[in-house]
N, C-alpha and C positions, 0 to 999 in steps of 0.2 A: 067575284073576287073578294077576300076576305078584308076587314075594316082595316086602315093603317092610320097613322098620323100622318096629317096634312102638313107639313109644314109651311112658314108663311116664303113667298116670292122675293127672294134676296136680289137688290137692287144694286147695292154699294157693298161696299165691305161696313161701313158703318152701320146700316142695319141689321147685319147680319151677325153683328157684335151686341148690337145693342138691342135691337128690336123685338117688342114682344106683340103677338097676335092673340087680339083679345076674343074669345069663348073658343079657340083652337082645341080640337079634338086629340091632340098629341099632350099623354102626359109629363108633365111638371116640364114645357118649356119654358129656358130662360135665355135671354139672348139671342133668341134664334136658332138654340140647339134643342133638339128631341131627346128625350129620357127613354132609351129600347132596352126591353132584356136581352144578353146575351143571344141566346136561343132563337130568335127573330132573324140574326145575321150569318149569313153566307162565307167562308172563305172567298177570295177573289180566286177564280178558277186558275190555274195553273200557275201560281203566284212563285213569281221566278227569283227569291229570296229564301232564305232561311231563317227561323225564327230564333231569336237571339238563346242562347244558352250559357252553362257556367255560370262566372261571376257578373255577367250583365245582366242575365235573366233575374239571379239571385238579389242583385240592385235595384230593379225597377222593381221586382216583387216587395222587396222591403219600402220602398218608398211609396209604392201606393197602400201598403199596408196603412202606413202612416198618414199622406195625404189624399189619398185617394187620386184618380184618374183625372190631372189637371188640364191636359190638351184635348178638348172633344175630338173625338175619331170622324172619320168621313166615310161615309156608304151611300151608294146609291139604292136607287126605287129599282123592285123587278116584277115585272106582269106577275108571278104568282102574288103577289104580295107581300113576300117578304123582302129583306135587305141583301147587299153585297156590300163585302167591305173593300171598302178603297185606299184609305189610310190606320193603319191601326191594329194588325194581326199582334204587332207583337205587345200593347198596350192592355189587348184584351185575353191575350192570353195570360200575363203577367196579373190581370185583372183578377180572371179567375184562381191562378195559385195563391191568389191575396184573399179569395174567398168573395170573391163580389160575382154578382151574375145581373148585372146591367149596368149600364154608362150613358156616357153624354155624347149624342149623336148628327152633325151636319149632313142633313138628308139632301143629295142630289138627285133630280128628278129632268129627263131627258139629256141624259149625256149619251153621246156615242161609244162605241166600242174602245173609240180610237183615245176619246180627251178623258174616259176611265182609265185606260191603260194608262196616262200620263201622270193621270194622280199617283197611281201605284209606282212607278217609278220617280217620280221627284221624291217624294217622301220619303224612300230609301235613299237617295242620293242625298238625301238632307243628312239623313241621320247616321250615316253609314262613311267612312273615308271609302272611298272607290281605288286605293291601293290596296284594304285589307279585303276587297268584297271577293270572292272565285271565281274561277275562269266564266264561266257560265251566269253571274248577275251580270260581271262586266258587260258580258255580250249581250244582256238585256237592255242594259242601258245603253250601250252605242246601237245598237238596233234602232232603238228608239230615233235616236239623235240622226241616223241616219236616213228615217225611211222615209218616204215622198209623204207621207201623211202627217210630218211635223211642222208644228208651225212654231216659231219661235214666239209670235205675239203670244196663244197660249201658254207657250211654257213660261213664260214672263206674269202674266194673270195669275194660274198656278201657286209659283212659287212666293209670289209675293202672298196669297191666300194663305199658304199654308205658314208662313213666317209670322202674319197678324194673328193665326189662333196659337199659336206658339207664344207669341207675345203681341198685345193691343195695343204696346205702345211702337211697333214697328212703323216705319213712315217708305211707302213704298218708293225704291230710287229709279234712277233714271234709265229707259232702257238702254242706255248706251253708259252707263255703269260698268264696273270689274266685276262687280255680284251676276248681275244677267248676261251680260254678255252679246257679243255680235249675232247676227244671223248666221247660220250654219249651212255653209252648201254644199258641200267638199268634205271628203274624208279627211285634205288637210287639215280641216278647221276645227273635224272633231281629235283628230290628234292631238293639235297643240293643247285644247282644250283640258285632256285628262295626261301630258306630260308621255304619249305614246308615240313607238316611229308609225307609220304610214303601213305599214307591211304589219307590224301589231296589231293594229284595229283590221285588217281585214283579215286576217285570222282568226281575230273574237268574234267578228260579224259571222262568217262562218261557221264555229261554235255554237251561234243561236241556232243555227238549223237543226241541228240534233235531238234527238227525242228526249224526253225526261230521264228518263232510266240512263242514256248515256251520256245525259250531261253532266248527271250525279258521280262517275265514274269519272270522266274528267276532272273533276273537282275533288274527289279522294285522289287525285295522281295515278288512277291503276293506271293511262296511260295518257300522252303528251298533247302537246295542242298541235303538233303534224300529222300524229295519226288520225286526232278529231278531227281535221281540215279534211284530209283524205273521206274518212267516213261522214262526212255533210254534205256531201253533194248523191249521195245514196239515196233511194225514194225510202220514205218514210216507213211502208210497209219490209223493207229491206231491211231497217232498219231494227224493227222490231223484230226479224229474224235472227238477228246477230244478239242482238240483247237474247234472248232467248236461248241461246247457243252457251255465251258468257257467266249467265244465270246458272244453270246446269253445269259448267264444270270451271275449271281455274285454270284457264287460257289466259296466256297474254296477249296486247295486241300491239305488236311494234308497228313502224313504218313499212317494211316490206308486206306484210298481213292486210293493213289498211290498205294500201295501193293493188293488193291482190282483190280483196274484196272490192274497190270501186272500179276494175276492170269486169270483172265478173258481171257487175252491176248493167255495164254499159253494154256487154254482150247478152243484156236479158239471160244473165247462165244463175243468176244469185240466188239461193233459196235457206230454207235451215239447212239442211244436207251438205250442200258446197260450201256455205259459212264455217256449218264441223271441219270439215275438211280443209280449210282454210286454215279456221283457228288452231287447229289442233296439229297443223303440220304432214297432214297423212297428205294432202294435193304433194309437197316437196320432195317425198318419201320415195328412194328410187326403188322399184318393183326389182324382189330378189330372182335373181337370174335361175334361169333351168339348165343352163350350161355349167358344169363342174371347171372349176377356176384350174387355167392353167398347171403344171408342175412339168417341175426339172427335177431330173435325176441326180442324183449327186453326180460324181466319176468314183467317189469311192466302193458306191455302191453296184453300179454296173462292172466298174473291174472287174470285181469278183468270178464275174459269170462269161467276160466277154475279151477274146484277146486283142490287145492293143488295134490291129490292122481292121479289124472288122467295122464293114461299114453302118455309117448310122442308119440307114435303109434296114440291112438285114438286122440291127438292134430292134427296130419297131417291131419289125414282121416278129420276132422272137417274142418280144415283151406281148403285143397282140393277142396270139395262139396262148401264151401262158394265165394271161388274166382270162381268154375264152374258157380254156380248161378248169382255169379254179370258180370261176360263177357259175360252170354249168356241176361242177364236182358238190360247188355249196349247193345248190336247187336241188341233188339227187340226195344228199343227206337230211336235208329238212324236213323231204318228203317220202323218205324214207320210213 
């Protein structure tokens, strides 16, 4: 495994601000943070945010231009050796438009799958109002809040963590605070929480289930959060059926479509093919008939030929032998 920095064993928040580990293998630490290049770090894998653009991107670029990267980023340790980032995609990427290719680094070392995901999401919810985030961060973060692997005491550690390297002179409050919050056990809880009815969060919960590719599409509006409900409870591999379908041509997908496809889904009938077909309307499309559509004679036009008294019986029989006559008269001159 390739050499990294050690970092030293953070006990308190106070060491971890202040503390310096004397002959450490990690260049120019101070306080307890690691000095990495760029290049060393990892995007966090599927990192369910977007990186800021416009006029915020263009602000943070200008400011670190100026001050350079004030709040050390957080990354964890990975068996290759190198880093993942945990807090900080948008500080380093705003890093690099400023022309810098390394920062100041709080290295975490044995975190779970689960208390990394956490950093990733407080961090945005820090920095971020969660009425202007998309259908699909939302649903990341109520995911979160919601799943049986939250713990509030963490998120409380966390958040208070993340507020001291933001600012050292933060004094962490009480957990029973308006800042941290109650324990969360109930979708009510997380409702009132983000200002949502009860029926809203389990339609973003929902949302999360959706693959990348269609969460993206929810969140440009091509279509609604009913028809994303609908299409989330579809197996994944289905899913990427339909995106692939989507990709390929400029389909919409209302409610009726969506509710088609998670029926299909549930009769194992789903694939790319019935997806086209779905999306594209040709399933709805009634098959054009082999039977020649109805016709009525005028009366002005049979007058002509037929006297008032004459029955509609002997009208067919007549009209019959006369079209015999002229199909078999047109086949003798064609072929002629």
């Amino acid at each position: 495994m390739p050499d990294r920095p050690a970092p030293k064993r953070i006990k308190s928040m106070d060491e971890l601000l202040m503390a310096v580990e004397p002959g450490s293998q990690a260049t120019n630490i101070k306080g307890g943070v690691v000095h990495l290049k760029f290049s060393q770090v990892d995007p966090y894998p599927k990192h369910p945010f977007r990186l800021y653009s416009g006029e915020r991107l263009d602000d943070m670029v200008a400011s670190i231009s100026n001050y350079g990267i004030l709040t050390p980023m957080i990354a964890r340790t990975k068996d290759n050796g190198r880093y993942e980032m945990l807090a900080g995609h948008n500080r380093m990427n705003a890093g690099r438009l400023a022309g810098l290719d390394e920062g100041d680094f709080v290295i975490k070392e044995n975190l779970s799958d689960e208390e990394a995901w956490m950093y990733v999401i407080e961090t945005n919810v820090m920095q971020r109002s969660f009425a202007d985030m998309l259908s699909s961060e939302k649903a990341a973060v109520l995911a979160l809040r919601h799943s049986k692997m939250f713990s509030q005491g963490k998120r409380n550690d966390i958040i208070a963590e993340l507020k001291m390297l933001e600012n050292p002179q933060y004094i962490k409050e009480n957990g029973t605070s308006a800042l941290i919050g109650q324990k969360l056990t109930s979708r009510e809880k997380v409702a009132d929480e983000y200002g949502l009815s009860k029926n809203t969060v389990a339609r973003l919960l929902r949302v999360d289930k959706l693959t990348a590719p269609l969460k993206k599409r929810v969140d440009s509006e091509e279509f609604g959060i009913y028809p994303a409900v609908a299409l989330s409870y579809i197996a994944e591999a289905e899913q990427q059926d339909i995106e692939k379908v989507l990709s390929k041509n400029e389909f919409k997908v209302d409610m009726k479509k969506a509710e088609m496809l998670r029926s299909y889904s549930e009769s194992s009938k789903l694939n790319e093919k019935t997806a086209y077909q779905i999306l594209s309307g040709e399933v709805n499309k009634k098959p054009k008939s082999t039977t020649p559509p109805p016709v009525k004679i005028k009366h002005k036009v049979y007058s002509k030929y037929f006297p008032a008294d004459t029955k509609a019986s002997e009208i067919e029989r007549i009209v019959d032998e006369a079209l015999e006559w002229y199909f078999s008269s047109k086949v003798k001159e064609e072929t002629a």
